[in-house]
DRENDO-1510 file (C-alpha; in Angstrom, 1 decimal, always signed):
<recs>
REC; n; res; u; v; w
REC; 1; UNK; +15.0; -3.9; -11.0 .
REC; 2; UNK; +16.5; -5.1; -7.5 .
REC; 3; UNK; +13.8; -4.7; -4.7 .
REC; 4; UNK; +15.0; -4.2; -1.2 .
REC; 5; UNK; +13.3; -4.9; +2.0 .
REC; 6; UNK; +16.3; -3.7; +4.3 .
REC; 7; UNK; +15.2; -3.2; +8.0 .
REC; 8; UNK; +11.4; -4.2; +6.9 .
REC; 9; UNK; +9.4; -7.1; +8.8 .
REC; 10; UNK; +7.2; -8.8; +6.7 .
REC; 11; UNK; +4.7; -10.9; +8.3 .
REC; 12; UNK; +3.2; -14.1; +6.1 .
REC; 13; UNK; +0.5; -16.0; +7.0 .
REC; 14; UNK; +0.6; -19.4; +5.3 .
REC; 15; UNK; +4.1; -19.0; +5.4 .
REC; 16; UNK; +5.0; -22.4; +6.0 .
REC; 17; UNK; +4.8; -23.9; +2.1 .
REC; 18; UNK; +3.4; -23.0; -1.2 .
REC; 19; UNK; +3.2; -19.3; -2.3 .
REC; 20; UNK; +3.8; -18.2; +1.4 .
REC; 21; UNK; +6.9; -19.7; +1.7 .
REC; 22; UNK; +8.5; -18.6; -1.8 .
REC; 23; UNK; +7.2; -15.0; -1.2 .
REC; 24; UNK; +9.4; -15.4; +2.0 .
REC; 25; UNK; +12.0; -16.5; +0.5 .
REC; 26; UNK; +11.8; -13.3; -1.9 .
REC; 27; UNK; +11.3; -11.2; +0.6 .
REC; 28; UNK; +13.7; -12.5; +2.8 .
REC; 29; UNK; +16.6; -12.3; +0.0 .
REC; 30; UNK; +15.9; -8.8; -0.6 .
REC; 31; UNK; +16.5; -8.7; +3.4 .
REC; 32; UNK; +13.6; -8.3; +5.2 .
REC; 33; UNK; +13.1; -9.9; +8.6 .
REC; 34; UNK; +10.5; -12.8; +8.5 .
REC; 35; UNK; +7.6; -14.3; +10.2 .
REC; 36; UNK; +6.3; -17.2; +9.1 .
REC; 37; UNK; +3.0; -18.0; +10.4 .
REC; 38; UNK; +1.0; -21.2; +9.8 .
REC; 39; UNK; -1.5; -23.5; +11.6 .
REC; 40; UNK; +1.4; -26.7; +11.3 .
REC; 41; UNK; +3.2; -25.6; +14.3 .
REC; 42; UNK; +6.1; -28.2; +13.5 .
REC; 43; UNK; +5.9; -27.7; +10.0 .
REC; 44; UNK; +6.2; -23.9; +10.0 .
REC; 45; UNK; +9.4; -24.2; +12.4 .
REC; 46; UNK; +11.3; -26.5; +10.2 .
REC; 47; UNK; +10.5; -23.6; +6.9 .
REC; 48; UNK; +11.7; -21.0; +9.5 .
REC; 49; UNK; +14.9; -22.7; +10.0 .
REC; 50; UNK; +15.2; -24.0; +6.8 .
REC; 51; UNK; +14.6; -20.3; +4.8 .
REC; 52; UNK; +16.7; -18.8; +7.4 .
REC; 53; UNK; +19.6; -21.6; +6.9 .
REC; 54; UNK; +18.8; -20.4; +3.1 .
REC; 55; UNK; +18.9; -16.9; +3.1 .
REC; 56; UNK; +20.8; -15.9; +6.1 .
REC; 57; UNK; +18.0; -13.5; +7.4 .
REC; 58; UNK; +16.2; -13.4; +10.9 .
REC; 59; UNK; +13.1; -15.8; +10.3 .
REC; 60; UNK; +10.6; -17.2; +13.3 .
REC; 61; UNK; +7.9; -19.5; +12.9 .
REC; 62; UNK; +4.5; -18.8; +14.4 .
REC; 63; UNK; +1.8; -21.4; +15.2 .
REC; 64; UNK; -1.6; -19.8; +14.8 .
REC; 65; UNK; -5.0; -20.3; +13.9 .
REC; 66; UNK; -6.6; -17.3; +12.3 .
REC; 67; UNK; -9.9; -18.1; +12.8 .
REC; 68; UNK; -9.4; -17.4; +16.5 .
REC; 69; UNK; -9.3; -13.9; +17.8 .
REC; 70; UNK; -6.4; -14.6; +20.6 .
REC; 71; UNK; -4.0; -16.8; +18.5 .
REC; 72; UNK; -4.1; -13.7; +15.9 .
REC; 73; UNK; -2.8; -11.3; +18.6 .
REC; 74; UNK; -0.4; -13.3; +19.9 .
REC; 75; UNK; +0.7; -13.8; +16.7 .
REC; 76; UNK; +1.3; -9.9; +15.7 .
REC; 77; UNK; +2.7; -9.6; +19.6 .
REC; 78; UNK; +5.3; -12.2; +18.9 .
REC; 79; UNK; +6.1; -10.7; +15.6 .
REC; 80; UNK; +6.7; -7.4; +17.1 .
REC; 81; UNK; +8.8; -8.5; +20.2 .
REC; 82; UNK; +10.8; -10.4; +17.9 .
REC; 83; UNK; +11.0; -8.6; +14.4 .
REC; 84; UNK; +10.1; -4.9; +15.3 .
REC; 85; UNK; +7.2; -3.7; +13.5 .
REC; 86; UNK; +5.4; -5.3; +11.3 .
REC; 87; UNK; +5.5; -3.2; +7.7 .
REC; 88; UNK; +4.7; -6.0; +5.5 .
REC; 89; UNK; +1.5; -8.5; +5.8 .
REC; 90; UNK; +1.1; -10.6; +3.2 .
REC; 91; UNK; -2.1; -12.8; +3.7 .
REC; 92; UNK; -2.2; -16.3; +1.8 .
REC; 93; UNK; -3.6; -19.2; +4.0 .
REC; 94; UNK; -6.1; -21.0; +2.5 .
REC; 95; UNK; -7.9; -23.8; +2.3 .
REC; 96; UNK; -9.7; -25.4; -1.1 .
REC; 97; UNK; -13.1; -27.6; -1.2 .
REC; 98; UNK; -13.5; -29.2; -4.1 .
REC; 99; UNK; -17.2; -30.1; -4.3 .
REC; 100; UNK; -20.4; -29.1; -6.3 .
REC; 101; UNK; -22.6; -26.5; -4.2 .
REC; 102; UNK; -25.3; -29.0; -3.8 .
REC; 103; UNK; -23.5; -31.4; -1.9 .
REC; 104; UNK; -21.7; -28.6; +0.3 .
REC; 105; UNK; -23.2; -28.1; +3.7 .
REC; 106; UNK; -23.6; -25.4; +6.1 .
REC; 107; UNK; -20.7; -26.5; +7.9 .
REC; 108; UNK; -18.5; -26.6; +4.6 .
REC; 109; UNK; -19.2; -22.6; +4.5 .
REC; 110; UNK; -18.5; -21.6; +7.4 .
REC; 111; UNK; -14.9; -23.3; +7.5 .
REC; 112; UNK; -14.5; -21.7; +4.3 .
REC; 113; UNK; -15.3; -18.3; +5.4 .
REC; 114; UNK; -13.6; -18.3; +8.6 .
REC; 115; UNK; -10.5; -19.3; +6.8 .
REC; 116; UNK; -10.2; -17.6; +3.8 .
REC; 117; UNK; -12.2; -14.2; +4.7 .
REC; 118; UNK; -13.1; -14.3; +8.4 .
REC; 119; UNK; -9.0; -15.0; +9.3 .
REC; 120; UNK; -7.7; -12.2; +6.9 .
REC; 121; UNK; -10.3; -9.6; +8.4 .
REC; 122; UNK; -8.7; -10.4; +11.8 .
REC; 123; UNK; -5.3; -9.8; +11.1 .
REC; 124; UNK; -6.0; -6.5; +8.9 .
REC; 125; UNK; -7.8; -5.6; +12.3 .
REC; 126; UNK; -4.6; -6.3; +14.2 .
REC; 127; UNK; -1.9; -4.9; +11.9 .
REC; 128; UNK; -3.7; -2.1; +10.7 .
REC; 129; UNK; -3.7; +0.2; +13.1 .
REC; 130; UNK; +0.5; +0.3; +14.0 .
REC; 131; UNK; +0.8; +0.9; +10.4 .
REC; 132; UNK; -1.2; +4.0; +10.0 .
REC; 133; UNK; +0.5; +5.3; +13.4 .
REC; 134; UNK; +3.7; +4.6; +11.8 .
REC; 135; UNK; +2.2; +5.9; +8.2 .
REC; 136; UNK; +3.8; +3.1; +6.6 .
REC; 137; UNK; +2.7; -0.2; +5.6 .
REC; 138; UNK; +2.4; -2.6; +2.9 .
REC; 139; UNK; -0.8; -5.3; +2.7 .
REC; 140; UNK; -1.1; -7.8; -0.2 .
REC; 141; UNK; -4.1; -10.7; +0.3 .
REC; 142; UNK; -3.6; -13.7; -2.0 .
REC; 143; UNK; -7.6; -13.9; -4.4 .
REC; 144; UNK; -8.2; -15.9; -6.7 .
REC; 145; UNK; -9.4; -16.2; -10.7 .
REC; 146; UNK; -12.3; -17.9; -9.4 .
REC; 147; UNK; -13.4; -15.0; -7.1 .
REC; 148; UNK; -13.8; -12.7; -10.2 .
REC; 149; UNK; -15.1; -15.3; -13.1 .
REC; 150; UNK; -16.8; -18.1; -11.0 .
REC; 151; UNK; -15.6; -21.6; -10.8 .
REC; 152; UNK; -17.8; -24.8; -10.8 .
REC; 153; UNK; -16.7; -26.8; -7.7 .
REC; 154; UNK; -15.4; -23.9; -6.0 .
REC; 155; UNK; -18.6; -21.7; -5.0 .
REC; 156; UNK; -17.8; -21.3; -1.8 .
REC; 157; UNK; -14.1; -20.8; -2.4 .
REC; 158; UNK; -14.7; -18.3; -4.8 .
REC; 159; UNK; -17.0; -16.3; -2.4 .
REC; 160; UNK; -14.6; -16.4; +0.4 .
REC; 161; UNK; -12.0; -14.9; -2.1 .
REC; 162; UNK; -14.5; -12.3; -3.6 .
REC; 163; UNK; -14.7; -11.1; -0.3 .
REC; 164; UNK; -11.5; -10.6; -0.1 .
REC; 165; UNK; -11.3; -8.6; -2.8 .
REC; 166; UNK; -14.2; -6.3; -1.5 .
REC; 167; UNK; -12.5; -5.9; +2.0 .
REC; 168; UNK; -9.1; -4.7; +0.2 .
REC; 169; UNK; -10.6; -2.5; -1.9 .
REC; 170; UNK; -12.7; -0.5; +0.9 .
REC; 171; UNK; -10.1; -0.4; +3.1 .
REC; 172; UNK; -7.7; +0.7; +0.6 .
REC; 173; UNK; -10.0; +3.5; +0.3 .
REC; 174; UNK; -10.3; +4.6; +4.0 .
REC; 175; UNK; -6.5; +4.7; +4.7 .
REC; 176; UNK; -5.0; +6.0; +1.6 .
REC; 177; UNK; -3.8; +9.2; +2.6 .
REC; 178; UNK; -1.8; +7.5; +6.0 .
REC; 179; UNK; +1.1; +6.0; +3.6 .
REC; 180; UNK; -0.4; +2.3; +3.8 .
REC; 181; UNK; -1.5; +0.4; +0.8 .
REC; 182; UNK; -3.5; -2.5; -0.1 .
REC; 183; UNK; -3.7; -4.7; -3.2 .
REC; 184; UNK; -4.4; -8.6; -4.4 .
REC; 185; UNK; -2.9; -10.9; -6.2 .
REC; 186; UNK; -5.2; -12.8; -7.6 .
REC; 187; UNK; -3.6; -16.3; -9.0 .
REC; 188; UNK; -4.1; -18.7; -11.5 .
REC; 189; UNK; -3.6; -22.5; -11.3 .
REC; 190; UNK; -0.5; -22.5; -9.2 .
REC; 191; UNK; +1.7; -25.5; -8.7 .
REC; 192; UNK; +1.9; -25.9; -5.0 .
REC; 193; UNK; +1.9; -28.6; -2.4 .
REC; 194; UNK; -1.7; -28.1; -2.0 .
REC; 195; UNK; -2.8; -28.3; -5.3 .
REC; 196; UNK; -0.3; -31.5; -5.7 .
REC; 197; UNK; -2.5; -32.8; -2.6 .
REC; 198; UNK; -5.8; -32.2; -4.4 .
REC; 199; UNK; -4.5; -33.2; -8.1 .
REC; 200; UNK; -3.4; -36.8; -6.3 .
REC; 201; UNK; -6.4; -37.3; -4.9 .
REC; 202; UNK; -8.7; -36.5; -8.3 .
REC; 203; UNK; -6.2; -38.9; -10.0 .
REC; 204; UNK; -7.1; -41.7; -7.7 .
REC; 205; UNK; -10.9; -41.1; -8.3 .
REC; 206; UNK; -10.9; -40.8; -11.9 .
REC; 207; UNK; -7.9; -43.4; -12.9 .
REC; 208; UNK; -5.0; -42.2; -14.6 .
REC; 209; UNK; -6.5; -42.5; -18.5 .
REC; 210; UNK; -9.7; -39.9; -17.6 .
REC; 211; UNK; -7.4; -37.7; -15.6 .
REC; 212; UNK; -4.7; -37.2; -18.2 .
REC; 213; UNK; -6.8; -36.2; -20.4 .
REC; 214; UNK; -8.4; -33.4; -17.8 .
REC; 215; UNK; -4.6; -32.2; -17.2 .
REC; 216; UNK; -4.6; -31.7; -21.0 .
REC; 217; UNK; -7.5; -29.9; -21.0 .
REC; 218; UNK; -6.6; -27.6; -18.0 .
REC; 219; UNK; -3.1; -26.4; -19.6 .
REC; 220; UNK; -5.0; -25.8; -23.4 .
REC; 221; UNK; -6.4; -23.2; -21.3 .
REC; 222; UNK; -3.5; -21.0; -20.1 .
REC; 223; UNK; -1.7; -19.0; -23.3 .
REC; 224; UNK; +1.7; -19.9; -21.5 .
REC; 225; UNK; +0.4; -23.7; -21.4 .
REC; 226; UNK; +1.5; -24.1; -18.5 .
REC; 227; UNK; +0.3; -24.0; -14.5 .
REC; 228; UNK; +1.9; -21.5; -12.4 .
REC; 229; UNK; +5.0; -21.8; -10.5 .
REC; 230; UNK; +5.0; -20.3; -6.6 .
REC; 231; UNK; +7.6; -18.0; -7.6 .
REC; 232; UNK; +5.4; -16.4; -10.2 .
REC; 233; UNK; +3.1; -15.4; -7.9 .
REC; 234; UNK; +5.6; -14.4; -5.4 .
REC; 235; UNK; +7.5; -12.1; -7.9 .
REC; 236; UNK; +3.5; -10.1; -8.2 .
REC; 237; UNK; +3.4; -10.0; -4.5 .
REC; 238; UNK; +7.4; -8.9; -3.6 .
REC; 239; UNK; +7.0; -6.1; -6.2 .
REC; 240; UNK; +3.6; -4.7; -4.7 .
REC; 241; UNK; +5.8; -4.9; -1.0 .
REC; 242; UNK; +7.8; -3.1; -2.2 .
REC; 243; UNK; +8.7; +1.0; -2.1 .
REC; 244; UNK; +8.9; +1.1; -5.8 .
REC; 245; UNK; +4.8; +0.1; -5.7 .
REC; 246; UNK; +3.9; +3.3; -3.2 .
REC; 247; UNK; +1.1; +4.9; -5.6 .
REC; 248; UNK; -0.4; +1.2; -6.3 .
REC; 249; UNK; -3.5; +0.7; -3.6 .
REC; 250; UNK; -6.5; -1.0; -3.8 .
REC; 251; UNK; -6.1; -3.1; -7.2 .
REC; 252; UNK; -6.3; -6.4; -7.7 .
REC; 253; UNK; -3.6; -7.9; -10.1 .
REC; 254; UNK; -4.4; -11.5; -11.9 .
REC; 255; UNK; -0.9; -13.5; -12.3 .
REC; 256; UNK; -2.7; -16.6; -14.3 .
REC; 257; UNK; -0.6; -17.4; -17.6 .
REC; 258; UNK; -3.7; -15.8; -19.6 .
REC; 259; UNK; -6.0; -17.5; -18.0 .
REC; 260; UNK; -8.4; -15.0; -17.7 .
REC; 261; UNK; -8.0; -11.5; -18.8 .
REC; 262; UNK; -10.8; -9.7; -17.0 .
</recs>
């Protein structure tokens, strides 16, 4: 099955790397317009020229942090002026602390929750509305595993992401009859630049010996035995874009290798 995204705008947040970037790439292949947003304002205008240079669609960049109430705006405005509407939001910034509960603080949580709950709350507040108007639209949120199981070290992660999943789900519920739908994808271990970041960083804590064992341990627990690649979870998230996923609202789809199987 070919997906199409002719004459569609897609708006990605995180867009700049990672998942973001290779559900852009998807999208923008299947020929959507595309808005890359990110708070790396040089680094999300060298992955708008570069996926543009790539795929031959209309790409911008947009610098914004989502935890601020203007910068989103702006953000949809720009998208708009430039792109037309937006009829496809795909929300997957985020931001990962790696720490037992105990020695979180305050200050930890709030970061936490302004990125990865607060910030998607303020662009569904923004985008929402057109869409209904128009009766069209397409929302995906990037979860995670952790969010519905629990993961040691990610508390507060996990509770950012759970909310997540609660906001989808209610407002899937309110605006289902106006032709807009909203889902998650909720990933497993995925092999991005971030997780690289964090994986380099364990390894120089724990020396190479400890931490090769810990890799071994991570991957006996996927079925597939091995981590996820970005375009798995892109594949998840272009399909639920797309037309052919109309009567699919408000559920949340684990792409994990096995994983989990909740």
């Amino acid at each position: 099955m070919e997906l199409r995204f002719d004459g569609k705008a897609a708006l990605i947040t995180g867009g700049a790397r990672g998942i973001g970037f290779a559900t852009a790439r998807m999208l923008a292949k299947g020929g959507a317009k595309v808005a890359l947003v990110d708070i790396q304002g040089d680094l999300v205008q060298s992955s708008a020229r570069k996926l543009s240079q790539e795929t031959g669609a209309q790409v911008i960049g947009v610098r914004a942090d989502l935890t601020v109430e203007d910068d989103v705006r702006k953000m949809a405005a720009s998208a708009n002026e430039k792109l037309g509407a937006v009829d496809i939001f795909v929300s997957s910034a985020a931001i990962v602390d790696d720490k037992l509960f105990l020695d979180t603080s305050p200050s930890d949580w709030h970061r936490m929750l302004d990125v990865c709950l607060y910030g998607p709350m303020l662009c569904l507040h923004g985008l929402l509305p057109a869409m209904i108007d128009r009766g069209y639209g397409r929302v995906i949120c990037l979860a995670s595993d952790s969010a519905r199981l629990g993961q040691a070290r990610l508390s507060s992660y996990a509770a950012a992401k759970a909310g997540v999943i609660a906001l989808v789900k209610s407002i899937a519920q309110e605006v289902g009859k106006s032709g807009v739908t909203l889902n998650i994808v909720s990933p497993g271990a995925t092999d991005t630049e971030m997780r690289q970041e964090r994986e380099t960083h364990m390894r120089e804590q724990m020396g190479e010996e400890k931490y090769q064992r810990r890799l071994k341990t991570v991957l006996r627990m996927y079925p597939t035995g091995r981590l996820g690649k970005p375009d798995d979870i892109a594949a998840a998230v272009a399909f639920l874009a797309s037309d052919e996923a109309s009567w699919i609202t408000g559920q949340v789809l684990s792409v994990n290798g096995g994983f989990a199987m909740p």
